[in-house]
PDB file with one MODEL, atoms N, CA, C and O in Angstrom:
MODEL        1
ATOM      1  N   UNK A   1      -8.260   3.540   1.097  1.00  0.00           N
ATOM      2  CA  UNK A   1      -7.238   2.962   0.247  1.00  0.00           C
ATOM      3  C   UNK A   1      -7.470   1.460   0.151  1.00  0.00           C
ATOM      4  O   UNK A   1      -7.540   0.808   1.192  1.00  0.00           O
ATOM      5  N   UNK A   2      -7.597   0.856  -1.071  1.00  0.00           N
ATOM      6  CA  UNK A   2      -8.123  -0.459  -1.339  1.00  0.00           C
ATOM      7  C   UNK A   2      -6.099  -1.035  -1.657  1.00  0.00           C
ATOM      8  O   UNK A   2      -5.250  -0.315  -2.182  1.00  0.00           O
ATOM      9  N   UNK A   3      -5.938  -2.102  -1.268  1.00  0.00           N
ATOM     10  CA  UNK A   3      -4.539  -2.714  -1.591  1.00  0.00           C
ATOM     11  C   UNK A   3      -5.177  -4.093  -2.293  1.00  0.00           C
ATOM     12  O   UNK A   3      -6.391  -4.297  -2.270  1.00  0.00           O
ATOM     13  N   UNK A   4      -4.188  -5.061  -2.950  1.00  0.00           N
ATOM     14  CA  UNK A   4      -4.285  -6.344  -3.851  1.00  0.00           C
ATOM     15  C   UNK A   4      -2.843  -7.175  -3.057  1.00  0.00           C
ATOM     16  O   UNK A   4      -1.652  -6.978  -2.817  1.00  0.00           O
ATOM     17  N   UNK A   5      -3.703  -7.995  -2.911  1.00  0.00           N
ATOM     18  CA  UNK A   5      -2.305  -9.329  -1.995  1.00  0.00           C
ATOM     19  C   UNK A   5      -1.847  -9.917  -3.481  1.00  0.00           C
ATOM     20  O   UNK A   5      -2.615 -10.041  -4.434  1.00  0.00           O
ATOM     21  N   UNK A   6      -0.322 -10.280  -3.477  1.00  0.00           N
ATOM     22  CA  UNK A   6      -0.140 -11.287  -4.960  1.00  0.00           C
ATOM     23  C   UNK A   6      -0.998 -12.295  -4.791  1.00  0.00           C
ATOM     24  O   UNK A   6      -1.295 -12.881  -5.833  1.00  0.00           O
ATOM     25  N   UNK A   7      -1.493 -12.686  -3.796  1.00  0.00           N
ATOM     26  CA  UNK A   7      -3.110 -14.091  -3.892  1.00  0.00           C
ATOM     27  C   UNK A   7      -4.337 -13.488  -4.334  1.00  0.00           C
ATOM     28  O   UNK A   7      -5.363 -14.145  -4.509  1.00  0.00           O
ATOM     29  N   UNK A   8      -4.250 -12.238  -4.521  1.00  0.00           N
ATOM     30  CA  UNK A   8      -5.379 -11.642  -4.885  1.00  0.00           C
ATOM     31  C   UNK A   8      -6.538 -11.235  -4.053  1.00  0.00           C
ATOM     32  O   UNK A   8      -7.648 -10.951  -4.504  1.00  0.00           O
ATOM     33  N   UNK A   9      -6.204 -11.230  -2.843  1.00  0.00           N
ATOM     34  CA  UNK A   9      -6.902 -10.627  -1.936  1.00  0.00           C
ATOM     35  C   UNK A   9      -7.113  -9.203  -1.629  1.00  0.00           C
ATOM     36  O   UNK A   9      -6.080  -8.534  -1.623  1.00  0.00           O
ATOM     37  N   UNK A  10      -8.448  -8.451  -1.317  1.00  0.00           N
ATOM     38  CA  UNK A  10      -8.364  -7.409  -1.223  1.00  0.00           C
ATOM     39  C   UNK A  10      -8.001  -6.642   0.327  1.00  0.00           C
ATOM     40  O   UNK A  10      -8.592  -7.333   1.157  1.00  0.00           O
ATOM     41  N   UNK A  11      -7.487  -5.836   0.835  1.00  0.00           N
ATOM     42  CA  UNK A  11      -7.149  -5.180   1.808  1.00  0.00           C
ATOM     43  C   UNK A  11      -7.349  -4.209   1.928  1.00  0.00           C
ATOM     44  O   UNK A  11      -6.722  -3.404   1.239  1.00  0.00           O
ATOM     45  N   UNK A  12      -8.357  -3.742   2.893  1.00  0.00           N
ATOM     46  CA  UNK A  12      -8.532  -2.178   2.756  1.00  0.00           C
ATOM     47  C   UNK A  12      -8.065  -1.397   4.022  1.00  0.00           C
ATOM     48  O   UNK A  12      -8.537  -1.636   5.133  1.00  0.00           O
ATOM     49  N   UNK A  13      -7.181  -0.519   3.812  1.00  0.00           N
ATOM     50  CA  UNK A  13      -6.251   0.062   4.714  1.00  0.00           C
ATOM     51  C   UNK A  13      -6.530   1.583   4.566  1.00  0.00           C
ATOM     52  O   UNK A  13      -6.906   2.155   3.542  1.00  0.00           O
ATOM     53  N   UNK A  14      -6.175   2.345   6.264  1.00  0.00           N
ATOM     54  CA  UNK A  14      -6.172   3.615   6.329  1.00  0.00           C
ATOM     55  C   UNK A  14      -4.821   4.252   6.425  1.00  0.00           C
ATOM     56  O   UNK A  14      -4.278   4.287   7.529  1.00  0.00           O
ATOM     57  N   UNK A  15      -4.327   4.673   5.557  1.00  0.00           N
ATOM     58  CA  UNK A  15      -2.549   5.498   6.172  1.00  0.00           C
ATOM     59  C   UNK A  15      -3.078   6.629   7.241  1.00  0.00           C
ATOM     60  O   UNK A  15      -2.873   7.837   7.119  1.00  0.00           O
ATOM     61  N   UNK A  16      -3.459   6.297   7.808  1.00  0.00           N
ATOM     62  CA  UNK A  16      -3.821   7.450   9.164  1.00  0.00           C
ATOM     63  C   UNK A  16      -2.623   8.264   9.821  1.00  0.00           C
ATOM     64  O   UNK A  16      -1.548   7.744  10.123  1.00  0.00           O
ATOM     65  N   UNK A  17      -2.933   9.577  10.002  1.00  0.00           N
ATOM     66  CA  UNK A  17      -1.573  10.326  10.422  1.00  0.00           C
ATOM     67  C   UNK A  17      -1.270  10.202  12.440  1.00  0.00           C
ATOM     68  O   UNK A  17      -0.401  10.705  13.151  1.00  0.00           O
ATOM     69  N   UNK A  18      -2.217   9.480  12.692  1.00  0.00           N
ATOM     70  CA  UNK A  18      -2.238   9.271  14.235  1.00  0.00           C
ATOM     71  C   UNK A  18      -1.330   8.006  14.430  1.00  0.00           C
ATOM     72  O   UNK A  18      -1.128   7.033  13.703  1.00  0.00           O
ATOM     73  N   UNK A  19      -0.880   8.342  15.604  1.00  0.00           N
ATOM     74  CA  UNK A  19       0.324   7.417  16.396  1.00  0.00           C
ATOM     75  C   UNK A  19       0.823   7.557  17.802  1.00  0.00           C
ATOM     76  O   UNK A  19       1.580   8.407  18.272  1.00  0.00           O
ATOM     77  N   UNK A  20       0.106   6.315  18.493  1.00  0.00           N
ATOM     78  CA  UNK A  20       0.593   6.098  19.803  1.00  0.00           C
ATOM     79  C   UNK A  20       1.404   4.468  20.073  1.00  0.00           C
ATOM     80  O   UNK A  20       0.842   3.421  19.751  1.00  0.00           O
ATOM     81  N   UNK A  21       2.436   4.500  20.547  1.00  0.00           N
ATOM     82  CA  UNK A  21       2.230   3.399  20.957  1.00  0.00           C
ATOM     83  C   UNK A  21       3.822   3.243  21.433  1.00  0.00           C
ATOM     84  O   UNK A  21       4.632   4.163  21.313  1.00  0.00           O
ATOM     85  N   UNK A  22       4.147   1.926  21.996  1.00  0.00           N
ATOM     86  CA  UNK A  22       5.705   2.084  23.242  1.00  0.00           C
ATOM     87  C   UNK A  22       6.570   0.939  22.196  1.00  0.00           C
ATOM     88  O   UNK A  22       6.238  -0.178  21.801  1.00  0.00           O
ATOM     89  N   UNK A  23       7.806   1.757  21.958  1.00  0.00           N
ATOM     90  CA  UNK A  23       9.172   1.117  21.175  1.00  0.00           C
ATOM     91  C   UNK A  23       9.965   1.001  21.587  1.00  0.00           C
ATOM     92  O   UNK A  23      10.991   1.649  21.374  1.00  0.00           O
ATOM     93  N   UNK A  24       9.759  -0.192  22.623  1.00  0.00           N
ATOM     94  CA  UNK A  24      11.203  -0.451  23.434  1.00  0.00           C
ATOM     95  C   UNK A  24      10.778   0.690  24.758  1.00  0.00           C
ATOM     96  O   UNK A  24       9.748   0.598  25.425  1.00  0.00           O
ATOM     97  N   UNK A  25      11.482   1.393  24.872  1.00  0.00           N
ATOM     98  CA  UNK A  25      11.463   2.145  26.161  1.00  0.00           C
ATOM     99  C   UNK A  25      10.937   3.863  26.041  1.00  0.00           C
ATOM    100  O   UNK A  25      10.722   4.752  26.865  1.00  0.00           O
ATOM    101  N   UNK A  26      10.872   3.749  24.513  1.00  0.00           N
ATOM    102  CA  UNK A  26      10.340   5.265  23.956  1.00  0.00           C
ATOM    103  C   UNK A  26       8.832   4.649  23.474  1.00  0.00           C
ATOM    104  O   UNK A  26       8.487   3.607  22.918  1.00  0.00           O
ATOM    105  N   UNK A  27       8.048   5.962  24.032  1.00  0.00           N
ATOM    106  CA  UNK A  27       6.832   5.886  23.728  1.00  0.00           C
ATOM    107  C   UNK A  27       6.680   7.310  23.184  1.00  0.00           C
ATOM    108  O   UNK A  27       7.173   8.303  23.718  1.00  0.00           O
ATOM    109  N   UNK A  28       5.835   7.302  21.902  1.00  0.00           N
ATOM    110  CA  UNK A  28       5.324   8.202  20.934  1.00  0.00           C
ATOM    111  C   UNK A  28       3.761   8.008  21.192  1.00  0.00           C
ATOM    112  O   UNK A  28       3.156   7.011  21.588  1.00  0.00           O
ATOM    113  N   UNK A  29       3.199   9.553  20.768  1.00  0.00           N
ATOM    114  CA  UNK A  29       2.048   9.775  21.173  1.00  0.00           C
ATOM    115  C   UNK A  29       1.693  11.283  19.962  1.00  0.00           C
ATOM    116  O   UNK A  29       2.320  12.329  19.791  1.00  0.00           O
ATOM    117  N   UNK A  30       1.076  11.022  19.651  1.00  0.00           N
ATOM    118  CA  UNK A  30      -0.023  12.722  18.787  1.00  0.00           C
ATOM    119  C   UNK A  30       0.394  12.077  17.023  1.00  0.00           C
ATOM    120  O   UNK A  30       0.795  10.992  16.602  1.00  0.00           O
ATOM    121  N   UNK A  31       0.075  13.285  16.430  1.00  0.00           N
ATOM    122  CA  UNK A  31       0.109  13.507  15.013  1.00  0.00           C
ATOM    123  C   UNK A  31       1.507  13.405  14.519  1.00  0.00           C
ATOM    124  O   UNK A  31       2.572  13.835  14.961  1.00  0.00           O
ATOM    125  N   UNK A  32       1.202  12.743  13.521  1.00  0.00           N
ATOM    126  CA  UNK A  32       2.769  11.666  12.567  1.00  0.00           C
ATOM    127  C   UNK A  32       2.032  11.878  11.027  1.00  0.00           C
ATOM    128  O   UNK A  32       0.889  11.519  10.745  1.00  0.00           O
ATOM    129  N   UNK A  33       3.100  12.626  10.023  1.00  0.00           N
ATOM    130  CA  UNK A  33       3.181  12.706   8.622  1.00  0.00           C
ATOM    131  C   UNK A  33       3.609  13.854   8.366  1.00  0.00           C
ATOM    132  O   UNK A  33       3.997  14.716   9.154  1.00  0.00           O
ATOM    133  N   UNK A  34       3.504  13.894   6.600  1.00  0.00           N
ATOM    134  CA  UNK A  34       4.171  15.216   6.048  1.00  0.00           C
ATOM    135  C   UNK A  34       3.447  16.066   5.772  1.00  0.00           C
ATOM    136  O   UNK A  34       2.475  15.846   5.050  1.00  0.00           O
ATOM    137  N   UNK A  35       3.725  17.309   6.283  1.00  0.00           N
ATOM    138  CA  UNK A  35       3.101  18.234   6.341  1.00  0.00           C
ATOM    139  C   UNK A  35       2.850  18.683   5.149  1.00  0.00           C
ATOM    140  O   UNK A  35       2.144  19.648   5.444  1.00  0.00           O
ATOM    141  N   UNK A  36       2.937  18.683   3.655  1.00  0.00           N
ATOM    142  CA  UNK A  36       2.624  18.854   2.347  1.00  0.00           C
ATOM    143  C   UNK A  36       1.423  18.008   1.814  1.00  0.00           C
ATOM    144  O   UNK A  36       0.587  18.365   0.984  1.00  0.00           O
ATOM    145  N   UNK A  37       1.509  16.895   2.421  1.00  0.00           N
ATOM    146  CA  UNK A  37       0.328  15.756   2.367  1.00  0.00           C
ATOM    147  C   UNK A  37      -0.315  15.638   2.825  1.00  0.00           C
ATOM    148  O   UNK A  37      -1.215  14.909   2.409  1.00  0.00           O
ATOM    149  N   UNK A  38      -0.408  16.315   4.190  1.00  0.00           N
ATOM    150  CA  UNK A  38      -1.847  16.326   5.274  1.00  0.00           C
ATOM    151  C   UNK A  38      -2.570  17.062   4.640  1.00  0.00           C
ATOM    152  O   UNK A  38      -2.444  18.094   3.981  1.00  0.00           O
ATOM    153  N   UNK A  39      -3.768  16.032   5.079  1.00  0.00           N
ATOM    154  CA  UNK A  39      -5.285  17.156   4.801  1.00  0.00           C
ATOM    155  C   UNK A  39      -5.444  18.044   5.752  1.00  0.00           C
ATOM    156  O   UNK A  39      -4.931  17.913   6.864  1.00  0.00           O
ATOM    157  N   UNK A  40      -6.170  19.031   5.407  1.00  0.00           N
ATOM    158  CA  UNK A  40      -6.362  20.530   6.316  1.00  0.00           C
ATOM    159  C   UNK A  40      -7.060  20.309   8.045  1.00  0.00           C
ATOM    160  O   UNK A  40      -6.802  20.908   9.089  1.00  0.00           O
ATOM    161  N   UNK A  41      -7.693  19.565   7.844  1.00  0.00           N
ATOM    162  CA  UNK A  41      -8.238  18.951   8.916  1.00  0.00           C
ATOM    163  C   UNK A  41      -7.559  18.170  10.209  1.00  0.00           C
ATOM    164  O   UNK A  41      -8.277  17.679  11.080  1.00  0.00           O
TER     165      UNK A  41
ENDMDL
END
């Protein structure tokens, strides 16, 4: 996925369905998204 900054910069980003990481005192860990939109894989 290619993104455009309003300065016109380019950004190239992954919406990746993976997610770990600690929020405050809850920590999340495995596979994150919608299940209609995931690829099969």
């Amino acid at each position: 996925n290619v993104l455009v900054t309003n300065e016109g910069h380019i950004k190239i980003v992954d919406f990746g369905l993976a997610a770990e990481g600690v929020f405050g005192k809850k920590k999340i860990k495995g596979a994150k998204g919608t299940l209609p939109f995931m690829a099969p894989e």
